[in-house]
N, C-alpha and C positions, 0 to 999 in steps of 0.2 A: 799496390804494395802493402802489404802487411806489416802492422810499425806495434811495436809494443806498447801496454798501458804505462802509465805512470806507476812510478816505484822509489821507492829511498833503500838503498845499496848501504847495506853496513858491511863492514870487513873486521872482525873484531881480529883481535892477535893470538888468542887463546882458545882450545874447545869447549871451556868452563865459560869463556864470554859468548863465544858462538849458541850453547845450551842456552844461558841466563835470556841472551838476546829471541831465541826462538821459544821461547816458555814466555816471555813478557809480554809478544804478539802472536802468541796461538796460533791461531787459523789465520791469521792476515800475514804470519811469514813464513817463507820456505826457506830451507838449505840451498845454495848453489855452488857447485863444483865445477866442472866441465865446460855446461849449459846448455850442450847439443842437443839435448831433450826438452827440459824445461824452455828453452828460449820459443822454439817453435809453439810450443804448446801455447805459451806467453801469447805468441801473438794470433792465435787460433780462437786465443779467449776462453780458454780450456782452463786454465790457473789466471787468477787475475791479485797475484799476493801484493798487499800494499809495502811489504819489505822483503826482499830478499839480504839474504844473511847467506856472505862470500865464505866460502872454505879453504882457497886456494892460501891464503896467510898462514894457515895447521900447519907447522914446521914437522908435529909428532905426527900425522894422518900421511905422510910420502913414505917412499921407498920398500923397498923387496929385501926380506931378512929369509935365505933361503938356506940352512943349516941342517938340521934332521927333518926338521916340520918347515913348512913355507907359511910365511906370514908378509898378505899386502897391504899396504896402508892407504885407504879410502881415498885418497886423492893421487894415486899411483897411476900415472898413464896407461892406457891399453897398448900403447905403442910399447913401452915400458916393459910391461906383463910380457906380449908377445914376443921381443926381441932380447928377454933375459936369459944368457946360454945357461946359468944352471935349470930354472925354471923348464927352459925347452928340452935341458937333457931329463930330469927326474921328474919332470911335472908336465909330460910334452900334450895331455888334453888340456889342459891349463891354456897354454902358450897357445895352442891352437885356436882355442875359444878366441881368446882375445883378439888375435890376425886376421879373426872372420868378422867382427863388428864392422857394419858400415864400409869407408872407405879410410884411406889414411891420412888425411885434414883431421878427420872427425874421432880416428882411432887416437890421432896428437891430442887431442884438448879433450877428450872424453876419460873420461875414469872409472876404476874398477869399481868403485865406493857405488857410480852415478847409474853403472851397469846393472848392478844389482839390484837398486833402487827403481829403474825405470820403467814408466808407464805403459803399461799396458797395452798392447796395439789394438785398435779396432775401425775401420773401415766407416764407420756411424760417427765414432765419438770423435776420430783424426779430424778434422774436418772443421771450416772456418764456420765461426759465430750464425753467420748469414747463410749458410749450406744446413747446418742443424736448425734454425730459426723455421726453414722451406722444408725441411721433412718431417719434423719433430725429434724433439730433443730425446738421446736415451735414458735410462738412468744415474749412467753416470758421471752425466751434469747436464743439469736443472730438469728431466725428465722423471716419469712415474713407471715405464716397462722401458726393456732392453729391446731393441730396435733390431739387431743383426739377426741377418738366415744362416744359423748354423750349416758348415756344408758346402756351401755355394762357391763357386769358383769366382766367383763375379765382388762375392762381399764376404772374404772369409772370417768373419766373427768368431769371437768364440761365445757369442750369447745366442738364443732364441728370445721368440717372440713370448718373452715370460714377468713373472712381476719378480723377478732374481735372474740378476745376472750370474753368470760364469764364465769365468777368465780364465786363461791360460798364461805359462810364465812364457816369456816371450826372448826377454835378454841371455845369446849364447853363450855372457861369460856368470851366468848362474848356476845354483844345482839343477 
């Protein structure tokens, strides 16, 4: 079983504490909304953040303001997005994206904010510590070249065997 590293969980109450909090630790804290991504990744040893900084307390980051323009707030469910009837009537690729994410456990607790935001897929880098460790590491963590066969049915990358990677967007509820 795959178990997460050690981490200190702050939940500030505001997006101004949430910023202060992620500018104070850099690179040692990330964002977390949803988690369906980050968590996994977490314990693949793919992010190892010594603090994660909670979202889910944003009171201003929820809900669907759907009026002449549509505006989602970063912590808006995918379940949320998909099942909104104005949304589905005036914005039905919208709606749709969002009912294609995953499955619907993960379309509950996942967010539009976290959609937009998530990592990259890659067949090389998905992959536990000790799987990267026995093949070599890609570039895009702790390696020097990008490791995927562009192509392949078997490993569809979106890199070649290059000293630059190239990614594709991956999340269906993005542009």
């Amino acid at each position: 079983m795959l178990r997460l590293p050690p981490f200190r969980y702050a939940a500030p109450g505001t997006a101004g504490d949430a910023a202060r909090l992620l500018a104070d630790h850099g690179p040692d804290a990330m964002a977390v909304a949803g988690g369906t991504d980050l968590y996994p990744n977490m314990k693949r040893r793919q992010f190892t953040p010594r603090v994660l900084v909670a979202l889910r307390g944003l009171e201003e980051a929820y809900g669907i303001e759907a009026n002449g323009t549509l505006t989602l707030g970063a912590m808006t469910t995918l379940t949320d997005v998909a099942d909104h009837p104005v949304v589905r009537q005036r914005w039905p690729a919208i709606a749709r994206a969002a009912s294609l994410v995953s499955s619907p456990p993960l379309r509950n607790a996942g967010t539009i904010g976290g959609n937009l935001c998530v990592d990259t897929r890659c067949n090389y880098y998905n992959q536990t510590e000790f799987w990267r460790a026995a093949v070599g590491y890609c570039m895009k963590k702790d390696g020097h070249a990008s490791t995927g066969r562009m192509g392949s049915p078997t490993w569809p990358s979106a890199a070649t065997r290059s000293s630059r990677a190239f990614t594709c967007r991956t999340a269906p509820g993005g542009p």
